[in-house]
N, C-alpha and C positions, 0 to 999 in steps of 0.2 A: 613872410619876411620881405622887406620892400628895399629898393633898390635902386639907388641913381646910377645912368649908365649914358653918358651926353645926352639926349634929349630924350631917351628913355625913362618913363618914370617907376617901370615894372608894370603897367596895366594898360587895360583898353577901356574904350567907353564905348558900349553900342547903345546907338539910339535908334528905338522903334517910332517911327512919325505915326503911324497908323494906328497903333496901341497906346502911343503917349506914355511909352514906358522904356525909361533906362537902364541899364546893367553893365556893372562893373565887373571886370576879369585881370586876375592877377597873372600875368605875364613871368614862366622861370627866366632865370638869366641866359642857358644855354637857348632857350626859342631867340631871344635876342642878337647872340653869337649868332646863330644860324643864320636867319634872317635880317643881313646888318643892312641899316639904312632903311629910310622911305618907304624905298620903291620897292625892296623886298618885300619888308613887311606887308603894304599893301597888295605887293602880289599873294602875298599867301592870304589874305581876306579877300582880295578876289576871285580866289580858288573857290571860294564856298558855294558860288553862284552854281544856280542848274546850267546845265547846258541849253540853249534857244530860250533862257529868260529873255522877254522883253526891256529895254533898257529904258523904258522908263513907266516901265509897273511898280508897285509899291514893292515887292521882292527883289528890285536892282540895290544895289548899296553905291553911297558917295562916300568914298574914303577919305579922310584927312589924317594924315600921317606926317611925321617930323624925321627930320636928317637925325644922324646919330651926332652929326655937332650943335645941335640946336643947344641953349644954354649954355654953350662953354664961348672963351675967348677967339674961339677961331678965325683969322681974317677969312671974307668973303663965302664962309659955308655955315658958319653958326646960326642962320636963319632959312635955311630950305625949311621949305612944307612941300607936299606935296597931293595934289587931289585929286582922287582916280574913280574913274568911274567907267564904265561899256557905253561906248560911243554909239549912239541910237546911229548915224552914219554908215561907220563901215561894221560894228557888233561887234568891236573886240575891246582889250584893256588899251 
């Protein structure tokens, strides 16, 4: 069952660069709830990582993730995106 939820569409897309292979994941509504916005979301795909990955081996991930008002009317917040990634730097989100 799919589901518009402001900039939620119900799923994810992961993209493998190194396999050249994508996959789709349907997303339930309460993961959504839970994890509202962004920068939740993307915290919780950056949870995946091992711990001491290198941040820029093929096993780091670059997140692109949307605000939960992306698509609607909302002044000044209907277009966050957000891109997260381990900062080869200091090695954190």
């Amino acid at each position: 069952m799919s589901f518009e939820y402001g900039g939620y569409m119900g799923r994810v897309l992961r993209v493998n660069l190194t396999r050249n292979k994508t996959l789709e994941e349907k997303l339930g509504k309460g993961f959504v709830e839970k994890f509202v916005g962004g920068k939740g979301y993307a915290w919780y795909l950056f949870k995946e990582l091992s711990l001491g990955v290198d941040p820029l081996s093929p096993e780091s991930k670059l997140i692109f993730a949307t605000g939960p008002l992306t698509g609607t009317t909302a002044p000044g917040y209907a277009g966050r995106q957000f891109v997260v990634t381990k900062s080869p730097l200091i090695g954190i989100f």
